[in-house]
N, C-alpha and C positions, 0 to 999 in steps of 0.2 A: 506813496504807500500809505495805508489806513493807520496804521500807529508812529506812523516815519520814525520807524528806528527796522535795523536792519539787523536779523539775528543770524548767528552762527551756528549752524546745528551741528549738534554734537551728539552723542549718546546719553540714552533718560536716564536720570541718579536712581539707586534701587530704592526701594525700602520709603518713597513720600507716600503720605496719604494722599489719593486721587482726587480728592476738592481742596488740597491746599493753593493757599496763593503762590506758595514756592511757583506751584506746574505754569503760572501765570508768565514768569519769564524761563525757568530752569528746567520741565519736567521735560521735552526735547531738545529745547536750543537753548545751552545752557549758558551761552556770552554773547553779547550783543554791542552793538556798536550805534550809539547817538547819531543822526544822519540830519542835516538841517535843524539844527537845536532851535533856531526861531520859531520853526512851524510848529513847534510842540502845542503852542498856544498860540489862542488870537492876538489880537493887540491890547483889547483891552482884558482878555486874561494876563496877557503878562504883568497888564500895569497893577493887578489886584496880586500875583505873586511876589512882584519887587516889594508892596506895600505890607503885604502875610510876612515875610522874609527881613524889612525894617522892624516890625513889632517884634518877631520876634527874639530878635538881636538887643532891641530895645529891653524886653522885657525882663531876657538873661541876664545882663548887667544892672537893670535896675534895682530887680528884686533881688538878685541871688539863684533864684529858679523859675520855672515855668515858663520855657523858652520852647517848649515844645510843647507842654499842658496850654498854653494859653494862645497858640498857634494852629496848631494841628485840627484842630475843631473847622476851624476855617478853608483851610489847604483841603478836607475830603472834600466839602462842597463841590469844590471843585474840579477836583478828582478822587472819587472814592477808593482809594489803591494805599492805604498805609508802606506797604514795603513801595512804594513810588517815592514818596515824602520824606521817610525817618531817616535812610542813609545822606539824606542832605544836612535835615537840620544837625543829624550826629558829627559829621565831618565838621559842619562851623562849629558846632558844639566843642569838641576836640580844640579847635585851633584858638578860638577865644578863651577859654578858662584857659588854656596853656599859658599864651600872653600873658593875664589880667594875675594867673599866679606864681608863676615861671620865681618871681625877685621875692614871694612873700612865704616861703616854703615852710620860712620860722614859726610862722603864724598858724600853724596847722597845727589840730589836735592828731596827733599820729597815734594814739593810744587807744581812743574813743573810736578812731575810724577802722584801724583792722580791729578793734573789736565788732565793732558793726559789721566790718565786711564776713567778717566768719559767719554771720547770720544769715547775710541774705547772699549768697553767693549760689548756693543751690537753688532758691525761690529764683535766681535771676536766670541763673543757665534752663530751667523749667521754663520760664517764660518766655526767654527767646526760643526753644523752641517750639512753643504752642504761636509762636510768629510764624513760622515757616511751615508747619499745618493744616494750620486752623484756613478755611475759607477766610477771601476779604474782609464780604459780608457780617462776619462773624466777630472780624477784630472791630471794625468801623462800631457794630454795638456795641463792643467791649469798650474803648476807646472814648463814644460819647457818653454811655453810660458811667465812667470815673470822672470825665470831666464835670460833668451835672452833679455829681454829690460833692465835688470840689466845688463848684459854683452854688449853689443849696448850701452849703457850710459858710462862706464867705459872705450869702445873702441874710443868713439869721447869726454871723459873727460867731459862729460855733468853731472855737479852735481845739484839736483833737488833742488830748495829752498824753503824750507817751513818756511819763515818769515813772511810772510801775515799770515793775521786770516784764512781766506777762505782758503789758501793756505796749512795754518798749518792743518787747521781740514781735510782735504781733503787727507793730507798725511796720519793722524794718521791713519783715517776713512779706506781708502785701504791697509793700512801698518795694520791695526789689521784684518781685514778678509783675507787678504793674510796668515799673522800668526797663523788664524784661522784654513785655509784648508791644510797648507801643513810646517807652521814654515819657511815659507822665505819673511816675509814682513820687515825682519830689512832695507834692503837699504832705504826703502821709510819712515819707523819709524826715520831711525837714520836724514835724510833731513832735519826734522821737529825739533828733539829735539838737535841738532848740532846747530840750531838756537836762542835754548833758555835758555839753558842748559852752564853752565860755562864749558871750556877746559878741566880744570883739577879735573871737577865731573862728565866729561860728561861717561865716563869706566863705573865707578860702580855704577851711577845711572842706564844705561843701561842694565847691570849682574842684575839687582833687577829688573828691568821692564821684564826682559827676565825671569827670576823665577817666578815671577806672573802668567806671561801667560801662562807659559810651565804649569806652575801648576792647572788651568784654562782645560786647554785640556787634562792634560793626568786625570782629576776629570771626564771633560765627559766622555772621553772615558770611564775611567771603569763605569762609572755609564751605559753605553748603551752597557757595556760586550764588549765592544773590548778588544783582548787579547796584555797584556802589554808588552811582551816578556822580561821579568825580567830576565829570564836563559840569553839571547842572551847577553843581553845590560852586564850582569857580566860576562862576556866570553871574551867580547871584552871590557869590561874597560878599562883593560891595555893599550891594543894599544893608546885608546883615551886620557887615561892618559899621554904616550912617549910623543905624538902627542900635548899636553897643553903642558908637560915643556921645549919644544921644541919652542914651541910660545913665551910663558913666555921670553924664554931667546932673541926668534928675534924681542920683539916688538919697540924697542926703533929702532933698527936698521931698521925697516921697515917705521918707522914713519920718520926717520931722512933720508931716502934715496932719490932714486930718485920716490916719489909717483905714479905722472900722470905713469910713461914709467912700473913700477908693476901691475899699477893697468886694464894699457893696455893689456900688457901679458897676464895676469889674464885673460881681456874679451874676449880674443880673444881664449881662451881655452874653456871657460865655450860655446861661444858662438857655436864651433867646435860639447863641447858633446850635447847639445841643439839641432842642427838640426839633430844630425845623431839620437837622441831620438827622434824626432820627424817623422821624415824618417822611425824608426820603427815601430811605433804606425801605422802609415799609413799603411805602410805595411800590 
């Protein structure tokens, strides 16, 4: 079969817009069934997935965020399909902060966070559903065009400040519909609660904010029958597992290093796959 997955046809959901990515797997057949999960890709596609899928595992636990900002850029390359990708990285996402904060609960600022979440709780249900609307095409711009002013920021050491009231809700408010359509609004989240948030709670207060949300999005989605790709995301575990204890062990050294000239590095790569995906789409 051309997409070797095998669909169940069911009756069309009423009420999508007719160029959403939804109608891509849901707008007739609305469940489906993964059939030869190896074929999904060549060989040496999967070896660039296991390695997209170590980074980003890596990167979640290293930093604290950007496990899907500093990922996902990569993954449309090569396959342009956001609703393909995000119920993966969101399912690891889910099960690693769960672990990494599951014993540190005390550690969490619980005051700061549902105050935050009363903010961006509307921006975020707005954004997930401009996920399940909106053309591919249209997220994939959305998508590299956040990561490029994230990588642009990171290249000129421009860190955003959300100390001001106005300021703070303005990050939450675009950092939660960012997280909404595509799971990379942490740079402009973290802005905000970096400023309010103590040092040494600001980690696992974060891992708890980041399980809320994920868990928020990946409820719509199944409630509007986007398929969750549960086989994929346990297939590639692993990797993203290597990819956290991997983090885990470089996060002190990444903190204690040299930050601004990493985190340059960093933008100026992201920045690299950012135009050449956008180059594509164009095309």
């Amino acid at each position: 079969m051309n997409r070797n997955i095998i669909y169940l046809t069911s009756v069309a959901g009423h009420g999508q817009h007719p160029g959403s990515s939804v109608n891509y797997y849901a707008n007739n057949k609305k469940l489906f069934i993964m059939t030869d999960m190896l074929n999904l890709f060549n060989t040496s596609e999967w070896l660039l997935v296991v390695l997209m899928f170590m980074w980003s595992g890596f990167v979640r636990s290293g930093l604290g965020f950007g496990g899907a900002a500093l990922a996902l850029p990569f993954m449309l390359i090569l396959r342009p399909d956001p609703l393909f990708w995000l119920p993966v990285i969101a399912t690891h996402l889910l099960f690693f902060t769960f672990i990494t904060v599951i014993r540190r609960l005390s550690n969490v600022d619980w005051v700061y966070l549902w105050r935050s979440m009363k903010i961006m709780i509307i921006p975020k249900m707005l954004g997930v559903w401009g996920l399940v609307i909106l053309p591919p095409v249209v997220l994939v711009v959305i998508v590299y065009a956040i990561i490029l002013a994230f990588a642009l920021s990171n290249i000129f050491n421009y860190r955003p400040k959300g100390r001001g009231k106005w300021s703070e809700r303005f990050f939450l408010i675009l950092g939660g519909y960012a997280s909404g359509t595509s799971l990379v609004g942490a740079p402009l989240i973290v802005a905000a609660y970096s400023q309010h948030v103590a040092i040494r709670q600001l980690r696992d207060t974060l891992f708890v904010l980041w399980f809320i949300l994920v868990c928020i999005k990946m409820s719509a989605l199944a409630v509007l029958q986007v398929p969750l790709q549960w086989q994929l995301s346990l297939l590639l575990l692993p990797a993203a597992g290597f990819g956290h204890l991997i983090g885990l062990r470089a996060h002190e050294k990444l903190i204690s290093g040299d930050d601004v000239q990493f985190r340059r590095y960093l933008g100026i790569g992201l920045a690299a796959v950012s135009v050449v995906g956008l180059i594509n789409v164009a095309s």
